[in-house]
C-alpha positions in Angstrom: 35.9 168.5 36.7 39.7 168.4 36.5 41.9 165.2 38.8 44.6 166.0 40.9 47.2 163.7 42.6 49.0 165.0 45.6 52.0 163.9 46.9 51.8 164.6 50.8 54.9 164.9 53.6 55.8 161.5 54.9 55.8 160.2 51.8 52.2 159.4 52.1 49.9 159.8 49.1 46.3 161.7 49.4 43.5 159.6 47.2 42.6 161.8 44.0 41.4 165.0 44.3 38.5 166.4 42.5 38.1 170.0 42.5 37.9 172.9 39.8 41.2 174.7 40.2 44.9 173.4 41.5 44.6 176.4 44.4 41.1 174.4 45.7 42.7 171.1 45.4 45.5 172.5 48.1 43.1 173.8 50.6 41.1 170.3 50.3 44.0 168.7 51.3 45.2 171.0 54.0 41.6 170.7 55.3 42.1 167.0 55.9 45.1 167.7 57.9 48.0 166.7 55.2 50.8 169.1 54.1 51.2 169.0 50.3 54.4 168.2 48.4 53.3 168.2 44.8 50.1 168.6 43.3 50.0 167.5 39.7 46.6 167.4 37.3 46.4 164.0 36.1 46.6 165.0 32.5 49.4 166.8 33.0 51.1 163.8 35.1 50.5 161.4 32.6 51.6 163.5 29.8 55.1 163.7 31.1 55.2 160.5 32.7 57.5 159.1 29.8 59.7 162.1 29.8 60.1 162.0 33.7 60.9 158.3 33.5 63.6 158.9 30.8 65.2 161.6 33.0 65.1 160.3 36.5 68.6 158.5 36.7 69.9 162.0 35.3 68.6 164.0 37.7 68.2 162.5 40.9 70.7 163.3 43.6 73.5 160.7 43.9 74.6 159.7 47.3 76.2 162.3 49.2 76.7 165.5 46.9 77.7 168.5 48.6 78.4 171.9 46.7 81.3 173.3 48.4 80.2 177.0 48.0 76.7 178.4 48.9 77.0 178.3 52.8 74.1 179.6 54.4 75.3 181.4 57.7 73.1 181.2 60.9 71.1 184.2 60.1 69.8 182.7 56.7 69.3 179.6 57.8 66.6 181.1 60.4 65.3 183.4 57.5 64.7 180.8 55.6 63.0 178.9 57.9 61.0 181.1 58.9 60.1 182.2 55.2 59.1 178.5 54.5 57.2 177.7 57.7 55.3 181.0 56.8 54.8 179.9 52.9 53.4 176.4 54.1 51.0 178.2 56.6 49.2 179.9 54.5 48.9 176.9 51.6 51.6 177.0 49.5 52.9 173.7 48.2 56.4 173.2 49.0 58.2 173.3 45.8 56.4 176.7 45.1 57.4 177.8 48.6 60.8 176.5 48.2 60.7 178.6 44.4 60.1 181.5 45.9 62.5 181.2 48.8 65.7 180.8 46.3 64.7 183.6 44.3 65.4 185.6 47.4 68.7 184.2 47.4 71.7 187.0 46.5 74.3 184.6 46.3 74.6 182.5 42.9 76.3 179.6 45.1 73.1 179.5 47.5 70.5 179.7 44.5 72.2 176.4 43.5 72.2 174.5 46.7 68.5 175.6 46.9 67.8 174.5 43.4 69.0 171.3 44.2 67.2 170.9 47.3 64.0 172.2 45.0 65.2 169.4 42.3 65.1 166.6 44.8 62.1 167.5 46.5 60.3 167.5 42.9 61.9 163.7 41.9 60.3 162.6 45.1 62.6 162.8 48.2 61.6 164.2 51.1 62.4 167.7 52.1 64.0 166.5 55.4 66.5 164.1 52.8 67.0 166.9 50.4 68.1 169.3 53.4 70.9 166.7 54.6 72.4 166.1 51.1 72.6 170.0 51.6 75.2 170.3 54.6 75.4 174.2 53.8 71.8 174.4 54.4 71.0 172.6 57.2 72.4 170.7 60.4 71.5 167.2 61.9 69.3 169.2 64.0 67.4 170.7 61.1 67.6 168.3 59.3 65.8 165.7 62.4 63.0 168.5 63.2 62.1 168.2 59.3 61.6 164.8 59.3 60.0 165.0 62.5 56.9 167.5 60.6 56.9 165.3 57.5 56.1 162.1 59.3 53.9 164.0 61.6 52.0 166.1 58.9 52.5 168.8 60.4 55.6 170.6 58.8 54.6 174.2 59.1 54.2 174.0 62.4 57.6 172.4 63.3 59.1 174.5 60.9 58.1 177.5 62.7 59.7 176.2 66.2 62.8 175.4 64.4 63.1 179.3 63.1 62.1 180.3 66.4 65.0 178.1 68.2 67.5 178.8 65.4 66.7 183.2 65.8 67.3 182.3 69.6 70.8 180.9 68.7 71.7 183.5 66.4 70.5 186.2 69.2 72.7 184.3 71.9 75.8 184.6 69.6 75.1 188.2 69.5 75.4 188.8 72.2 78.1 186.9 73.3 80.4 188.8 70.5 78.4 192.0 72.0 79.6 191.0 75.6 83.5 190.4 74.3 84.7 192.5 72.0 84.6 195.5 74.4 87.2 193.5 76.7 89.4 191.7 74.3 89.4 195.5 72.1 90.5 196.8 75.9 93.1 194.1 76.3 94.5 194.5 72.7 94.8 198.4 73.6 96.5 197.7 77.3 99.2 195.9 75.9 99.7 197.8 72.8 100.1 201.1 75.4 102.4 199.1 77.5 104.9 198.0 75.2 104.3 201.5 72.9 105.4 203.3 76.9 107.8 200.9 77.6 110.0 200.6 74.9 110.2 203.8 73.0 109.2 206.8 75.3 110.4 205.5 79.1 113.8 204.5 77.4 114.5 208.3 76.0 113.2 210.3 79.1 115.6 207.7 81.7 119.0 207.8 79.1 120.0 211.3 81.1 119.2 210.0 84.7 120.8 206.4 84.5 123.8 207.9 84.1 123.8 210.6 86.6 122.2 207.8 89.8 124.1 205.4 90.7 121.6 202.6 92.1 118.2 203.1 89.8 114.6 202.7 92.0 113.5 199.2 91.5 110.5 200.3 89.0 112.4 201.8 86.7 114.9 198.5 86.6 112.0 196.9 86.0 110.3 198.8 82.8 114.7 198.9 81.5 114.5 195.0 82.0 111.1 194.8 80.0 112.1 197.5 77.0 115.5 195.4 76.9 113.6 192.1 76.7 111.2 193.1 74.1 113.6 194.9 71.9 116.3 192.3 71.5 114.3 189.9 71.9 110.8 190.5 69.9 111.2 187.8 67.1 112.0 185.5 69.5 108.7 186.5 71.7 106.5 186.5 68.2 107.7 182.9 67.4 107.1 182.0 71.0 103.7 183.2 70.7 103.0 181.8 67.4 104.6 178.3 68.6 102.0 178.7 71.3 98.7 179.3 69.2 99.8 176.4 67.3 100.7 173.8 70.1 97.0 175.3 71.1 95.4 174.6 68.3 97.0 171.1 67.9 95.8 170.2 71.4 92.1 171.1 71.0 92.1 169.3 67.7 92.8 165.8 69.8 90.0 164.4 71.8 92.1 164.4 74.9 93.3 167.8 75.1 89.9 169.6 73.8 88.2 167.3 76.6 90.6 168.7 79.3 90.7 172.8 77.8 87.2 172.1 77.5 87.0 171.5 81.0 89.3 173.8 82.5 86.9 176.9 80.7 84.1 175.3 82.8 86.3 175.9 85.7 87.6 179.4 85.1 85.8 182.0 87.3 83.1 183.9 86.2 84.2 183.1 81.9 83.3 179.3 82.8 80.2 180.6 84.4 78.9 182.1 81.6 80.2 179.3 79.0 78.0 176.8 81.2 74.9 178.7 81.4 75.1 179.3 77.7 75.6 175.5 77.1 72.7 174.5 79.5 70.1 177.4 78.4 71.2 176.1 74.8 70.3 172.3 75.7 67.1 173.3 77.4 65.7 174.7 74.3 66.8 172.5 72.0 65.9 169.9 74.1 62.2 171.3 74.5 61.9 171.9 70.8 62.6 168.9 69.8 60.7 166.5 72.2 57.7 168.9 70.7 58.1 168.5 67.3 57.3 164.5 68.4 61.1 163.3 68.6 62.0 160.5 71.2 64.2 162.0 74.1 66.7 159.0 73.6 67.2 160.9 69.8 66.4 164.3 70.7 69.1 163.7 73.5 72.0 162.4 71.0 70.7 165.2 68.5 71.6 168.3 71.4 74.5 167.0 72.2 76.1 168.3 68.8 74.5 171.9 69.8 76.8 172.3 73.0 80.3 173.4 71.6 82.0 171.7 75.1 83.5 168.4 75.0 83.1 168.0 78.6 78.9 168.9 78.4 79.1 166.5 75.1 80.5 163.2 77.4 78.1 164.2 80.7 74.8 164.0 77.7 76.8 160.9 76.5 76.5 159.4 80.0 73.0 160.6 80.5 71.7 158.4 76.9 73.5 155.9 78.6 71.8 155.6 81.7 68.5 156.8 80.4 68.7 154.0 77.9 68.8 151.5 80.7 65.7 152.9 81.9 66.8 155.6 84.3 65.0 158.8 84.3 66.3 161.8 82.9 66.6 164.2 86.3 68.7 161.4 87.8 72.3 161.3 85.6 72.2 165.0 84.9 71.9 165.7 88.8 74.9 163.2 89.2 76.9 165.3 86.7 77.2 168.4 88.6 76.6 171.1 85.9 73.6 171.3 85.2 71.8 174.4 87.8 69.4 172.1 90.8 65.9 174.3 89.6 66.7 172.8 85.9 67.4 169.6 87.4 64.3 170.0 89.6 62.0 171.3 86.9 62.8 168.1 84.8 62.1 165.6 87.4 58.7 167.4 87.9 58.4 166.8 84.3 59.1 163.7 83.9 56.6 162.3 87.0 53.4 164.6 85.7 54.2 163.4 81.6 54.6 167.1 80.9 58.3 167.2 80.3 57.9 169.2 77.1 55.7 172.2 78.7 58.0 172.3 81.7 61.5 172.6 78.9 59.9 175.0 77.9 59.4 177.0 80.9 63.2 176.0 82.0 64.6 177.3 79.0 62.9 180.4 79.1 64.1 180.7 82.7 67.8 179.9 81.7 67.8 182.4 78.8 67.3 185.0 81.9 70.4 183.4 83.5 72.3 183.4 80.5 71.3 186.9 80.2 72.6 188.0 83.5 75.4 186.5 83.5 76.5 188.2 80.3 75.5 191.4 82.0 77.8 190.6 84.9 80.8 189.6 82.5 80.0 193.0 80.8 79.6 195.0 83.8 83.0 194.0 85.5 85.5 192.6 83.2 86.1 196.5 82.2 86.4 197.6 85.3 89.1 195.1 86.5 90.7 195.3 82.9 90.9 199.1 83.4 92.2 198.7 87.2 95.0 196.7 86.0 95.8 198.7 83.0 95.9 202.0 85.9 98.4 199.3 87.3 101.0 199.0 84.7 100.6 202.2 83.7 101.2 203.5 87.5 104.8 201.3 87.3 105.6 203.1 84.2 104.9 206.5 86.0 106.7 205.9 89.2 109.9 204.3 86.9 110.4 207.3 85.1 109.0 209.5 88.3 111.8 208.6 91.1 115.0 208.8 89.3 113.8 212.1 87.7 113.5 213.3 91.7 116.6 212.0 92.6 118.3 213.4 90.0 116.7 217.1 91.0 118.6 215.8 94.1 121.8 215.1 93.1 121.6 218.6 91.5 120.5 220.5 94.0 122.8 219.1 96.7 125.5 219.9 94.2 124.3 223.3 94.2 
Protein backbone atom coordinates (compact mmCIF):
# COMPACT_ATOMS: atom_id res chain seq x y z
CA UNK A 1 0.00 0.00 0.00
CA UNK A 2 1.32 3.37 -1.16
CA UNK A 3 3.12 6.10 1.94
CA UNK A 4 2.13 9.48 2.21
CA UNK A 5 3.72 12.41 4.19
CA UNK A 6 1.59 15.25 5.07
CA UNK A 7 2.56 18.52 5.89
CA UNK A 8 -0.16 19.85 8.33
CA UNK A 9 -1.07 23.80 9.37
CA UNK A 10 1.12 25.01 12.16
CA UNK A 11 3.83 23.67 10.74
CA UNK A 12 3.32 20.46 12.42
CA UNK A 13 3.98 17.23 10.63
CA UNK A 14 1.25 14.10 10.68
CA UNK A 15 3.33 10.53 11.18
CA UNK A 16 3.11 8.61 7.69
CA UNK A 17 0.17 7.80 6.18
CA UNK A 18 -0.79 4.55 4.82
CA UNK A 19 -3.71 4.35 2.65
CA UNK A 20 -4.54 3.26 -1.02
CA UNK A 21 -5.21 6.53 -2.76
CA UNK A 22 -3.85 10.37 -2.04
CA UNK A 23 -7.90 11.45 -1.75
CA UNK A 24 -8.08 8.59 1.44
CA UNK A 25 -4.90 9.85 2.86
CA UNK A 26 -6.66 13.50 3.15
CA UNK A 27 -9.77 12.34 4.93
CA UNK A 28 -7.38 10.16 7.41
CA UNK A 29 -5.84 13.17 8.30
CA UNK A 30 -8.84 15.43 8.48
CA UNK A 31 -10.38 12.68 10.63
CA UNK A 32 -7.67 13.16 13.21
CA UNK A 33 -8.49 16.72 13.49
CA UNK A 34 -5.30 18.27 11.34
CA UNK A 35 -5.77 20.48 8.28
CA UNK A 36 -3.49 19.38 5.44
CA UNK A 37 -0.88 21.58 3.70
CA UNK A 38 0.73 19.09 1.34
CA UNK A 39 0.38 15.56 0.87
CA UNK A 40 3.21 14.05 -1.05
CA UNK A 41 3.66 9.98 -1.90
CA UNK A 42 6.91 9.10 -0.58
CA UNK A 43 8.18 7.92 -3.92
CA UNK A 44 7.32 10.83 -5.42
CA UNK A 45 8.98 13.01 -2.39
CA UNK A 46 12.06 11.29 -2.58
CA UNK A 47 12.23 11.34 -6.25
CA UNK A 48 12.44 15.07 -6.37
CA UNK A 49 14.07 15.59 -3.27
CA UNK A 50 17.43 16.47 -5.18
CA UNK A 51 15.71 18.74 -7.65
CA UNK A 52 13.72 20.59 -4.84
CA UNK A 53 16.97 21.01 -2.89
CA UNK A 54 18.77 22.46 -5.95
CA UNK A 55 15.89 24.94 -6.51
CA UNK A 56 14.91 26.22 -3.08
CA UNK A 57 17.31 29.40 -2.76
CA UNK A 58 15.64 30.22 -6.33
CA UNK A 59 12.40 30.09 -5.45
CA UNK A 60 11.70 30.90 -2.13
CA UNK A 61 10.27 34.33 -1.31
CA UNK A 62 12.98 36.87 -0.21
CA UNK A 63 12.20 39.13 2.55
CA UNK A 64 9.56 41.56 1.95
CA UNK A 65 8.44 41.19 -1.95
CA UNK A 66 5.47 42.96 -2.81
CA UNK A 67 4.06 43.06 -6.53
CA UNK A 68 2.90 46.48 -6.96
CA UNK A 69 -0.06 45.54 -9.23
CA UNK A 70 -2.75 42.81 -8.48
CA UNK A 71 -4.71 44.59 -5.71
CA UNK A 72 -7.50 42.63 -4.46
CA UNK A 73 -10.37 45.12 -3.48
CA UNK A 74 -12.60 44.35 -0.50
CA UNK A 75 -15.05 42.42 -2.36
CA UNK A 76 -12.38 39.76 -3.53
CA UNK A 77 -10.73 39.56 -0.65
CA UNK A 78 -14.11 38.21 1.09
CA UNK A 79 -14.65 36.00 -2.18
CA UNK A 80 -11.72 34.59 -1.76
CA UNK A 81 -12.02 33.73 1.61
CA UNK A 82 -14.91 32.44 1.51
CA UNK A 83 -13.94 30.23 -1.60
CA UNK A 84 -11.01 28.82 0.38
CA UNK A 85 -12.61 28.32 3.75
CA UNK A 86 -15.26 26.36 1.57
CA UNK A 87 -12.41 24.35 -0.44
CA UNK A 88 -10.79 23.32 3.02
CA UNK A 89 -14.28 22.19 4.33
CA UNK A 90 -14.90 19.83 2.21
CA UNK A 91 -11.04 18.21 2.08
CA UNK A 92 -9.18 19.93 -0.25
CA UNK A 93 -5.48 20.43 0.51
CA UNK A 94 -4.51 23.88 0.43
CA UNK A 95 -2.35 24.29 -2.43
CA UNK A 96 -5.17 22.58 -4.62
CA UNK A 97 -7.62 24.95 -3.08
CA UNK A 98 -5.45 27.85 -3.46
CA UNK A 99 -4.96 26.38 -7.51
CA UNK A 100 -8.22 26.56 -8.04
CA UNK A 101 -8.95 29.91 -6.42
CA UNK A 102 -6.31 31.77 -8.85
CA UNK A 103 -7.64 30.26 -11.76
CA UNK A 104 -10.74 32.24 -10.95
CA UNK A 105 -8.70 35.17 -10.95
CA UNK A 106 -9.53 37.78 -14.20
CA UNK A 107 -6.79 39.91 -13.58
CA UNK A 108 -3.18 38.74 -14.82
CA UNK A 109 -1.68 40.97 -11.88
CA UNK A 110 -3.83 38.98 -9.22
CA UNK A 111 -3.02 35.47 -10.78
CA UNK A 112 0.58 36.37 -9.93
CA UNK A 113 0.30 37.60 -6.38
CA UNK A 114 -1.77 34.25 -5.95
CA UNK A 115 0.79 32.21 -7.58
CA UNK A 116 3.26 33.40 -5.38
CA UNK A 117 1.33 32.99 -2.40
CA UNK A 118 0.66 29.22 -4.00
CA UNK A 119 4.66 29.14 -4.53
CA UNK A 120 5.40 29.88 -0.92
CA UNK A 121 2.93 27.83 0.63
CA UNK A 122 4.41 24.74 -1.52
CA UNK A 123 8.38 25.58 -0.37
CA UNK A 124 7.05 25.37 3.13
CA UNK A 125 5.82 28.66 4.60
CA UNK A 126 2.81 28.93 6.16
CA UNK A 127 -0.28 30.34 4.47
CA UNK A 128 -0.66 33.02 7.19
CA UNK A 129 3.34 34.09 6.08
CA UNK A 130 2.69 33.82 2.47
CA UNK A 131 -0.62 36.14 2.86
CA UNK A 132 1.59 39.03 4.55
CA UNK A 133 4.42 38.95 1.96
CA UNK A 134 1.19 39.56 -0.13
CA UNK A 135 -0.06 43.15 1.18
CA UNK A 136 -2.50 43.27 -1.97
CA UNK A 137 -4.02 40.23 -0.56
CA UNK A 138 -4.47 40.50 2.79
CA UNK A 139 -4.31 42.90 5.94
CA UNK A 140 -2.71 42.54 9.45
CA UNK A 141 -6.08 41.43 10.34
CA UNK A 142 -6.13 38.58 7.78
CA UNK A 143 -3.24 37.91 7.89
CA UNK A 144 -3.51 37.33 12.33
CA UNK A 145 -6.83 35.24 11.91
CA UNK A 146 -4.75 32.90 9.48
CA UNK A 147 -2.22 32.25 11.71
CA UNK A 148 -4.61 32.02 14.44
CA UNK A 149 -6.36 28.62 12.34
CA UNK A 150 -2.97 27.22 11.47
CA UNK A 151 -1.63 27.06 14.95
CA UNK A 152 -5.12 26.03 16.04
CA UNK A 153 -5.79 23.32 13.34
CA UNK A 154 -8.59 24.56 12.62
CA UNK A 155 -8.21 26.87 9.48
CA UNK A 156 -11.48 26.29 7.64
CA UNK A 157 -13.25 27.26 10.37
CA UNK A 158 -11.51 30.57 11.07
CA UNK A 159 -11.45 31.15 7.60
CA UNK A 160 -15.02 31.10 7.36
CA UNK A 161 -15.44 33.86 10.22
CA UNK A 162 -12.99 35.92 8.56
CA UNK A 163 -15.18 35.92 5.11
CA UNK A 164 -18.15 36.37 7.15
CA UNK A 165 -16.58 39.62 9.09
CA UNK A 166 -14.83 40.89 5.82
CA UNK A 167 -18.70 40.55 3.71
CA UNK A 168 -19.99 42.53 6.84
CA UNK A 169 -17.36 45.28 6.15
CA UNK A 170 -17.87 45.40 2.52
CA UNK A 171 -21.87 45.56 3.25
CA UNK A 172 -21.21 48.52 5.77
CA UNK A 173 -19.30 50.50 3.10
CA UNK A 174 -22.22 50.04 0.93
CA UNK A 175 -24.13 51.37 2.52
CA UNK A 176 -22.50 54.17 3.66
CA UNK A 177 -21.82 55.27 -0.15
CA UNK A 178 -25.70 54.25 -0.52
CA UNK A 179 -26.52 56.67 2.42
CA UNK A 180 -24.18 59.71 0.81
CA UNK A 181 -24.26 60.03 -2.56
CA UNK A 182 -27.96 61.07 -2.67
CA UNK A 183 -26.89 64.27 -0.43
CA UNK A 184 -23.52 65.23 -1.71
CA UNK A 185 -25.30 64.56 -5.66
CA UNK A 186 -28.12 67.16 -4.00
CA UNK A 187 -25.43 69.56 -2.72
CA UNK A 188 -23.32 69.44 -5.96
CA UNK A 189 -26.83 70.29 -7.81
CA UNK A 190 -27.78 73.21 -5.15
CA UNK A 191 -24.86 75.04 -5.77
CA UNK A 192 -24.51 74.44 -9.37
CA UNK A 193 -28.42 75.98 -9.66
CA UNK A 194 -27.36 78.82 -7.49
CA UNK A 195 -24.46 80.16 -9.23
CA UNK A 196 -26.08 78.94 -12.87
CA UNK A 197 -29.43 81.60 -11.38
CA UNK A 198 -27.28 83.88 -10.03
CA UNK A 199 -24.81 84.84 -12.44
CA UNK A 200 -26.26 84.47 -15.91
CA UNK A 201 -30.19 84.61 -15.77
CA UNK A 202 -30.91 87.19 -12.53
CA UNK A 203 -28.23 89.58 -14.08
CA UNK A 204 -30.15 89.88 -17.67
CA UNK A 205 -33.82 90.04 -16.30
CA UNK A 206 -32.62 93.11 -13.42
CA UNK A 207 -30.23 95.13 -16.36
CA UNK A 208 -33.77 97.12 -17.35
CA UNK A 209 -34.97 97.70 -13.66
CA UNK A 210 -31.62 98.88 -11.98
CA UNK A 211 -31.73 101.61 -14.08
CA UNK A 212 -35.26 102.69 -13.88
CA UNK A 213 -35.26 102.34 -9.41
CA UNK A 214 -33.39 104.28 -7.72
CA UNK A 215 -32.60 102.35 -4.27
CA UNK A 216 -32.77 98.43 -5.36
CA UNK A 217 -34.69 95.90 -2.53
CA UNK A 218 -32.01 94.52 -0.37
CA UNK A 219 -32.32 90.82 -2.05
CA UNK A 220 -31.71 91.82 -5.20
CA UNK A 221 -28.37 93.80 -3.94
CA UNK A 222 -27.59 90.84 -2.49
CA UNK A 223 -27.80 88.12 -5.58
CA UNK A 224 -25.83 91.63 -7.83
CA UNK A 225 -23.13 91.49 -4.99
CA UNK A 226 -22.87 87.55 -5.35
CA UNK A 227 -23.05 87.49 -9.54
CA UNK A 228 -20.36 90.42 -9.22
CA UNK A 229 -18.18 88.43 -6.76
CA UNK A 230 -18.26 85.25 -8.66
CA UNK A 231 -17.75 86.60 -12.08
CA UNK A 232 -14.73 88.78 -11.52
CA UNK A 233 -13.58 87.00 -9.13
CA UNK A 234 -13.95 83.06 -10.04
CA UNK A 235 -10.17 82.15 -10.48
CA UNK A 236 -9.52 83.69 -7.54
CA UNK A 237 -12.47 81.53 -5.64
CA UNK A 238 -11.14 78.20 -7.61
CA UNK A 239 -7.55 78.73 -6.22
CA UNK A 240 -9.00 79.58 -2.94
CA UNK A 241 -10.81 76.46 -2.92
CA UNK A 242 -8.09 74.42 -4.29
CA UNK A 243 -5.53 76.11 -1.65
CA UNK A 244 -8.12 74.79 0.80
CA UNK A 245 -8.35 70.96 -0.21
CA UNK A 246 -4.75 71.11 -0.09
CA UNK A 247 -3.99 72.87 3.34
CA UNK A 248 -6.73 70.00 4.15
CA UNK A 249 -5.19 67.32 2.94
CA UNK A 250 -1.74 68.49 4.39
CA UNK A 251 -3.26 68.69 7.84
CA UNK A 252 -4.87 65.20 7.99
CA UNK A 253 -1.61 63.77 6.74
CA UNK A 254 0.17 65.07 10.20
CA UNK A 255 -0.73 63.19 13.38
CA UNK A 256 -1.78 66.36 15.01
CA UNK A 257 -4.22 67.74 12.69
CA UNK A 258 -5.84 64.13 11.62
CA UNK A 259 -6.14 63.60 15.59
CA UNK A 260 -8.02 66.95 15.96
CA UNK A 261 -10.32 66.67 12.31
CA UNK A 262 -10.65 63.29 13.45
CA UNK A 263 -12.18 64.51 16.55
CA UNK A 264 -14.14 67.29 15.50
CA UNK A 265 -16.25 64.55 12.92
CA UNK A 266 -16.99 62.73 16.19
CA UNK A 267 -18.46 65.99 17.38
CA UNK A 268 -20.47 67.15 14.43
CA UNK A 269 -24.24 66.42 14.86
CA UNK A 270 -25.85 63.69 13.60
CA UNK A 271 -22.52 62.90 10.72
CA UNK A 272 -20.39 62.21 14.00
CA UNK A 273 -23.09 60.07 15.19
CA UNK A 274 -23.07 57.90 12.53
CA UNK A 275 -19.13 57.92 12.07
CA UNK A 276 -19.08 56.62 15.81
CA UNK A 277 -21.48 53.92 15.60
CA UNK A 278 -19.85 52.73 12.51
CA UNK A 279 -16.45 52.67 14.28
CA UNK A 280 -17.85 50.99 17.43
CA UNK A 281 -20.21 48.25 15.56
CA UNK A 282 -16.84 47.77 13.43
CA UNK A 283 -14.66 47.06 16.73
CA UNK A 284 -17.31 44.92 18.19
CA UNK A 285 -17.11 42.51 15.40
CA UNK A 286 -13.81 42.45 14.84
CA UNK A 287 -13.17 42.32 18.21
CA UNK A 288 -15.57 39.14 18.67
CA UNK A 289 -14.05 37.40 15.68
CA UNK A 290 -10.94 37.49 16.61
CA UNK A 291 -11.01 36.54 20.37
CA UNK A 292 -12.84 33.38 18.63
CA UNK A 293 -10.55 32.42 16.26
CA UNK A 294 -8.26 31.85 19.78
CA UNK A 295 -6.40 35.33 19.66
CA UNK A 296 -5.37 37.05 23.03
CA UNK A 297 -7.49 40.28 23.67
CA UNK A 298 -4.18 42.19 24.45
CA UNK A 299 -3.41 41.22 20.32
CA UNK A 300 -6.76 41.06 19.10
CA UNK A 301 -7.07 44.63 20.77
CA UNK A 302 -3.82 46.28 18.97
CA UNK A 303 -5.05 44.24 15.72
CA UNK A 304 -8.81 46.38 15.73
CA UNK A 305 -7.36 49.32 16.32
CA UNK A 306 -6.10 49.44 12.55
CA UNK A 307 -9.88 48.63 11.41
CA UNK A 308 -11.31 52.00 12.93
CA UNK A 309 -10.34 54.74 10.24
CA UNK A 310 -10.53 57.59 13.45
CA UNK A 311 -7.47 58.68 14.98
CA UNK A 312 -9.24 59.74 17.95
CA UNK A 313 -11.05 55.81 18.40
CA UNK A 314 -7.30 54.64 17.48
CA UNK A 315 -5.62 56.60 20.85
CA UNK A 316 -8.88 55.76 23.29
CA UNK A 317 -8.03 51.54 22.05
CA UNK A 318 -4.40 52.70 22.65
CA UNK A 319 -5.21 53.74 26.17
CA UNK A 320 -7.45 50.80 26.76
CA UNK A 321 -4.14 48.08 25.87
CA UNK A 322 -2.61 50.23 28.14
CA UNK A 323 -4.53 49.92 31.10
CA UNK A 324 -5.73 46.41 30.24
CA UNK A 325 -2.10 45.44 30.13
CA UNK A 326 -1.65 46.51 33.79
CA UNK A 327 -4.30 44.24 34.61
CA UNK A 328 -7.43 46.37 34.42
CA UNK A 329 -10.44 44.82 32.85
CA UNK A 330 -11.61 45.70 29.63
CA UNK A 331 -15.29 47.44 30.52
CA UNK A 332 -13.31 49.80 32.80
CA UNK A 333 -11.05 52.21 30.24
CA UNK A 334 -13.57 52.03 27.41
CA UNK A 335 -16.34 53.30 29.98
CA UNK A 336 -13.79 56.12 30.98
CA UNK A 337 -13.40 57.13 27.34
CA UNK A 338 -16.82 58.34 26.72
CA UNK A 339 -17.62 56.82 23.16
CA UNK A 340 -18.19 53.82 23.35
CA UNK A 341 -22.57 53.36 23.82
CA UNK A 342 -23.13 52.24 28.10
CA UNK A 343 -25.29 48.66 26.85
CA UNK A 344 -21.81 47.83 24.86
CA UNK A 345 -19.92 48.88 27.73
CA UNK A 346 -22.35 46.99 29.97
CA UNK A 347 -22.54 43.90 27.81
CA UNK A 348 -18.61 43.59 27.98
CA UNK A 349 -18.34 43.76 31.66
CA UNK A 350 -21.00 41.01 31.87
CA UNK A 351 -18.62 39.28 29.67
CA UNK A 352 -15.75 39.59 31.15
CA UNK A 353 -17.14 38.45 34.99
CA UNK A 354 -19.05 35.12 33.48
CA UNK A 355 -15.66 34.17 31.00
CA UNK A 356 -18.04 34.42 28.03
CA UNK A 357 -16.75 37.61 26.53
CA UNK A 358 -16.57 36.09 23.08
CA UNK A 359 -20.43 34.94 23.00
CA UNK A 360 -21.60 38.19 24.48
CA UNK A 361 -19.19 40.29 21.29
CA UNK A 362 -21.02 38.55 19.49
CA UNK A 363 -24.40 39.45 20.61
CA UNK A 364 -23.08 43.25 20.97
CA UNK A 365 -22.04 43.45 17.61
CA UNK A 366 -25.01 42.15 16.22
CA UNK A 367 -26.90 44.68 18.25
CA UNK A 368 -24.62 47.65 17.04
CA UNK A 369 -24.99 46.59 13.36
CA UNK A 370 -28.88 47.52 14.20
CA UNK A 371 -27.67 50.92 15.52
CA UNK A 372 -25.45 51.53 12.77
CA UNK A 373 -28.33 50.69 10.63
CA UNK A 374 -30.61 53.18 12.03
CA UNK A 375 -28.61 55.72 12.16
CA UNK A 376 -27.85 55.55 8.40
CA UNK A 377 -31.62 55.49 7.95
CA UNK A 378 -31.92 58.69 9.99
CA UNK A 379 -28.95 60.36 7.96
CA UNK A 380 -30.89 59.21 4.84
CA UNK A 381 -34.20 60.14 5.90
CA UNK A 382 -33.42 63.86 6.91
CA UNK A 383 -30.31 65.20 5.31
CA UNK A 384 -32.67 65.56 2.05
CA UNK A 385 -35.13 67.09 3.48
CA UNK A 386 -33.07 69.93 5.21
CA UNK A 387 -30.73 70.03 2.03
CA UNK A 388 -33.90 70.54 -0.04
CA UNK A 389 -35.30 73.21 2.66
CA UNK A 390 -32.34 75.23 2.19
CA UNK A 391 -32.05 74.90 -1.40
CA UNK A 392 -36.15 76.33 -1.39
CA UNK A 393 -34.09 79.05 0.65
CA UNK A 394 -31.64 80.36 -1.78
CA UNK A 395 -33.73 79.80 -4.47
CA UNK A 396 -36.67 81.91 -2.65
CA UNK A 397 -33.81 84.99 -2.33
CA UNK A 398 -33.29 84.62 -5.98
CA UNK A 399 -37.07 84.87 -6.57
CA UNK A 400 -37.90 87.75 -4.37
CA UNK A 401 -34.42 89.74 -5.90
CA UNK A 402 -35.65 89.62 -9.29
CA UNK A 403 -39.55 89.76 -7.92
CA UNK A 404 -39.61 93.40 -6.06
CA UNK A 405 -37.79 95.57 -8.41
CA UNK A 406 -39.83 94.03 -11.30
CA UNK A 407 -43.15 95.39 -9.01
CA UNK A 408 -41.67 98.53 -8.36
CA UNK A 409 -40.88 99.10 -11.68
CA UNK A 410 -44.78 98.26 -12.81
CA UNK A 411 -44.89 101.13 -10.19
CA UNK A 412 -42.86 103.74 -11.36
CA UNK A 413 -44.81 103.13 -14.71
CA UNK A 414 -47.95 103.21 -13.71
CA UNK A 415 -47.71 106.28 -11.55
CA UNK A 416 -46.18 107.83 -14.63
CA UNK A 417 -49.13 106.90 -16.41
Amino acid sequence: MPSFRVQCAGGSEAPIIDAPTRAAAIREVSRRGLTPLVVEPMDALAASTSVDSAKAEAATPTAGFSLRGGRFNGTQRAAMMRELATGLEAGLPLVQALRLIARQRTSRAQREVMERVIDTVEHGRSLADAMEDAPQLSSELSVSMVRAGEASGKLGEVLGQLADLLERDVRLRRALVGATTYPALLVLLCVASVVLVSTVIAPRILEEAAGAIDQLPWPTMVVQAFATLVLDWWWRILALLGLSIAGFVAVRRSAEGRLSTDRALLATPLIGTLARDVAVSRFTRTLGTLTGSGISLLQALRITRATLGNKALENVIDDVVSQVSQGKTLAAPMEQCGYFPPMLVQIVAMGERSGRLEELLGHAARAMEERTEATLKLVTTLLPPVLVIAMAGVVGVIVLAILLPMLELQDVAGSAM
